[in-house]
N, C-alpha and C positions, 0 to 999 in steps of 0.2 A: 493332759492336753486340753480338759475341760476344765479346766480350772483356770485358761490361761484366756486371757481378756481377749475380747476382738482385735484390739490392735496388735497384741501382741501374736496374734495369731496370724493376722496380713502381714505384719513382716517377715515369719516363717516361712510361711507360704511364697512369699519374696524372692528371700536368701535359698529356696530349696531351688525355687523356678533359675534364678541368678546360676547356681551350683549346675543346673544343669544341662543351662546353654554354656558356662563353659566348661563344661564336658563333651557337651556336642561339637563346641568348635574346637577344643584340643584333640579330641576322636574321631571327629567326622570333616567338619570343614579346611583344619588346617592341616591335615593328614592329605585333602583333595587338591588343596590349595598346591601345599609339597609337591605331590601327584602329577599336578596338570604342569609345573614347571621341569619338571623332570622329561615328562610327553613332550616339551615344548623345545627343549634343549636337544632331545633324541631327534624331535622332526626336524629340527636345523639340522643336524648332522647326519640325518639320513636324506634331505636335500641334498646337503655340501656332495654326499657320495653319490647321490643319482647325478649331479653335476659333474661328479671325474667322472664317473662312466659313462656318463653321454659323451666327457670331451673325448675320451680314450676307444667310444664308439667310434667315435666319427673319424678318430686317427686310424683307427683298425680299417674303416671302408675305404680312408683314403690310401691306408697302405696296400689295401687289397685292390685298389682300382692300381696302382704307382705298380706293383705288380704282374698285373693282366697286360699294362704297357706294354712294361718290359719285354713280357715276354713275349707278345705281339713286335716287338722291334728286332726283337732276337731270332724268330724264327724269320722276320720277314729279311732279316741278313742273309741267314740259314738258307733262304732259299733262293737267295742272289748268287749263289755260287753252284759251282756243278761239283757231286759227290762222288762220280765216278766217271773221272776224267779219264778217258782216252783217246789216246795217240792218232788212232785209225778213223776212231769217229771225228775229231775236230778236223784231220784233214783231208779227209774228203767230203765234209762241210765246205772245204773252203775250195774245194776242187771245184763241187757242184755247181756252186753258185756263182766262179767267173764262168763255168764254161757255157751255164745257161746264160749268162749276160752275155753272151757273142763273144767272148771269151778264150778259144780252147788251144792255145800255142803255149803248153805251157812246155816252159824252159827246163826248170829245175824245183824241188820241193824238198825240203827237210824238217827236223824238226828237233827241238832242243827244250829240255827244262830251263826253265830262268829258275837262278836262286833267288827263295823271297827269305827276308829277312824274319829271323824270329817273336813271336808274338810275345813282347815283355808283358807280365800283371804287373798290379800297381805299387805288389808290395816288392817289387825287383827280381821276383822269381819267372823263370820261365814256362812259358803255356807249352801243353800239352798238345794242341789244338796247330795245327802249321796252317798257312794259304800255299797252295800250289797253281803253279805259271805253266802250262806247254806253248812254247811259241811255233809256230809252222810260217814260215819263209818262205814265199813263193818266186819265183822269176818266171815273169811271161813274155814273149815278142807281140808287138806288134806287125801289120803289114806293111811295105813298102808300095803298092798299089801298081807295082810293075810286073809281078812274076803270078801265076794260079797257085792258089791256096790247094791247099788239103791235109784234111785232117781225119787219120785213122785210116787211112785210103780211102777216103771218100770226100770228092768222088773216084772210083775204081779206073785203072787204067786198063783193066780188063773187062770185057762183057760175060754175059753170064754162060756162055760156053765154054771160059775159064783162059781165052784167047784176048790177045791185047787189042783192044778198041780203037781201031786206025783213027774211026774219025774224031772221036774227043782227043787222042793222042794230036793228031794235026790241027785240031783247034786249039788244044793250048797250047801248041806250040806256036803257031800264029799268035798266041793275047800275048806272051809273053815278050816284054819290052814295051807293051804299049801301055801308058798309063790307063787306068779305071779308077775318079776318085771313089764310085761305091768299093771299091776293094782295100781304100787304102783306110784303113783303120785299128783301131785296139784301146788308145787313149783315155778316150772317154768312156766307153766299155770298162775299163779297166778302173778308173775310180769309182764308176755308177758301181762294180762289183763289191770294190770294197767300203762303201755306205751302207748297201746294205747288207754286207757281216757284219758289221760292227751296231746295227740298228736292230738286228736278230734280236738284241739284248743286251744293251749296255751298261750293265753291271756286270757283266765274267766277260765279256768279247772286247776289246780292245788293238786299236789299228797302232802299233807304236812303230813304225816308221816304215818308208815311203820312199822310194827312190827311182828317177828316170835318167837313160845316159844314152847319148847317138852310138848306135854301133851299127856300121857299115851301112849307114844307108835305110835304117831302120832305127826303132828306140828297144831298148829292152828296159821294160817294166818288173820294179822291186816291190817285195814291202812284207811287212813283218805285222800276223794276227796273233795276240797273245789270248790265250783261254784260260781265266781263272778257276780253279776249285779249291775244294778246304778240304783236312781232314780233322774232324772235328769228334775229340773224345765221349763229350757227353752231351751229346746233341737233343735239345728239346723238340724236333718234329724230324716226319720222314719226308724226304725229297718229294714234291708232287709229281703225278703221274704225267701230268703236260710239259714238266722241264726234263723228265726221265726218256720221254720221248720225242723230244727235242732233234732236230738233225743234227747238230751237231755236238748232243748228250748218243745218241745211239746211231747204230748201222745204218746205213740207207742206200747202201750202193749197188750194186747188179747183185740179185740175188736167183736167178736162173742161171750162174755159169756151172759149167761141169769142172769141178776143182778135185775131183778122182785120181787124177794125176799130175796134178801142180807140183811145181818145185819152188825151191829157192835159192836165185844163183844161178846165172846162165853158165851150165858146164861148156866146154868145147862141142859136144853134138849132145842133143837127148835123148836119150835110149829109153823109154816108156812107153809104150803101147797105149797106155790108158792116156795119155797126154795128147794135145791138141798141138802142143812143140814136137810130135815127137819125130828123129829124122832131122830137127833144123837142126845148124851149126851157125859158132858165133858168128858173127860179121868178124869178118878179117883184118879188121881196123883196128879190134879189142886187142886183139894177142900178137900182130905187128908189130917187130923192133925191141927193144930191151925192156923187159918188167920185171921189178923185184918182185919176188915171190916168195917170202919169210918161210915157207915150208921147203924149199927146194937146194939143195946142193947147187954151189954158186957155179962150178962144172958142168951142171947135168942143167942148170937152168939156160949155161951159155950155150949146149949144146942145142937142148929144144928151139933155140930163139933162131939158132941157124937155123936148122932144119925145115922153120916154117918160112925162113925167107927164102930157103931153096927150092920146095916143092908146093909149098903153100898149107895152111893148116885142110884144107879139105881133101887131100892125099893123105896127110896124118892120120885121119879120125877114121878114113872110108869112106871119103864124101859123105854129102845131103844136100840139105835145102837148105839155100842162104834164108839168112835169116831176116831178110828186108823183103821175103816173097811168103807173106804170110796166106795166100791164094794157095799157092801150091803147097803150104803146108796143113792147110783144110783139109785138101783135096787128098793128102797124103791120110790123114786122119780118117777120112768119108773110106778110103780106100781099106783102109787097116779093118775099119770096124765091118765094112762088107767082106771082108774075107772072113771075120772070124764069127759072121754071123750064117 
């Protein structure tokens, strides 16, 4: 190495330095080089992927808000219906509220399931889930404004000594024939009553039909309230406690009577002590003149029908209290329970 000339020496020195910048740049800088395109290619595609899952985010929050709708529309169905539809409750709902509207001649009342049609899915199978209809029918009179009212015997044709009240007796019998327009009413009562059933709640209450007709002198007022419910298999909420107690979701009728000895079914006389009937017998209107009577031998039924047209059913039975003298069948009851007390 000492032998070798200056210049030949700076050129060594050169070629070593040359040798090993590239080495540095096949080892170090284009290994970093490689390196940082690799980095560069991964953060793009770790972008691309923060990009779907931001979009697949934001599909998720919107499918969880499209959700929470849902099911917010669903219960809010859910609770447009009544879940435990009864009979007794809807109609004396609808009792209550004409007789508080001035109201209380009611005629006749029943009450019917309407068929509702079954709930098709979309893939043509049938739901599990039904809507259920009770419709209650009422008929009511109107007044004529010529004759005295009364409703439930009241007012009493008796005073409180349990004797007939001359002078309200010879009062009404004087009003009567002579017109009273405040007497002569029902009409308008009679729709104000059914606005507001049907505004109670108009999603399950519905007024579906409506009928007025002259009868003697009078009108007799129709009309038909249908009550919706569901029965619904897999229901996402419970019925709220203010539709549950609803008047015309639950009870609301006299709940001090003494029902100890209630029946069902005016027999010919009631033999019950604990009863408030007990001692009356039918009205003789009921059991006057021929009635089929599907239990009775057509013989033994012809003979009873004589019978009561010859002595009258209150010989039959052992006498009682007519049964249009509910005074004296109080008084029969006030009686019973002071003797057995």
């Amino acid at each position: 190495m000492n032998n070798l000339s200056l210049r030949e020496k700076t050129i060594m020195y050169i070629l070593v330095l040359v040798v090993i910048a590239l080495l540095a740049y096949l080892f170090g800088i284009r290994t970093l080089n490689n390196r940082n395109a690799e980095l560069q290619v991964e953060l793009q595609n770790l972008e691309q992927r923060k990009a779907d899952l931001d979009a697949l985010k934001k599909i998720n929050e919107d499918t969880k808000s499209s959700i929470a709708t849902l099911r917010d529309s669903i219960v809010a169905i859910e609770q447009s219906f009544i879940s435990d539809l009864k009979t007794e409750n809807a109609e004396r709902y609808v009792l209550d509220v004409l007789e508080k509207s001035n109201m209380p001649f009611l005629a006749k009342v029943d009450s019917e399931d309407v068929n509702m049609q079954a709930v098709v899915m979309a893939d043509g199978s049938i739901s599990s889930d039904a809507i259920r209809c009770k419709r209650i029918n009422i008929e009511y009179a109107t007044t004529d404004g010529y004759e005295v009212t009364q409703y439930n015997l009241n007012p009493n044709n008796k005073g409180e000594d349990g004797k007939p009240n001359a002078a309200y007796i010879n009062q009404m019998i004087a009003a009567t024939g002579k017109y009273d327009a405040e007497n002569h009413y029902g009409y308008d009562e009679f729709i104000s009553a059914l606005k507001k059933i049907e505004a109670a709640d108009p999603d399950c209450i519905k007024i579906t039909d409506i009928g007025a007709k002259s009868t003697h002198g009078y009108m007799t007022l129709s009309a038909s309230v249908d009550f919706f419910g569901a029965d619904l298999t897999n229901r996402l909420s419970e019925e709220s406690d203010a539709h549950k107690n609803t008047i015309y979701a639950a009870w609301t009728g006299d709940t001090g009577v003494d029902t100890k000895g209630g029946f069902i079914g005016m027999p010919y006389k009631v033999d019950n002590p604990d009863s408030l009937w007990n001692g009356v017998i039918i009205d003789s209107s009921e059991v006057s003149g021929f009635y089929e009577r599907p239990f009775a031998a057509y013989l033994s039924n012809a003979r009873f029908t004589k019978l009561i047209a010859e002595k009258g059913i209150e010989t039959i039975v052992g006498g009682g209290i007519p049964a249009g003298d509910s005074d004296a069948a109080q008084a029969n009851q006030d009686q019973n329970a002071n003797n057995a007390a």
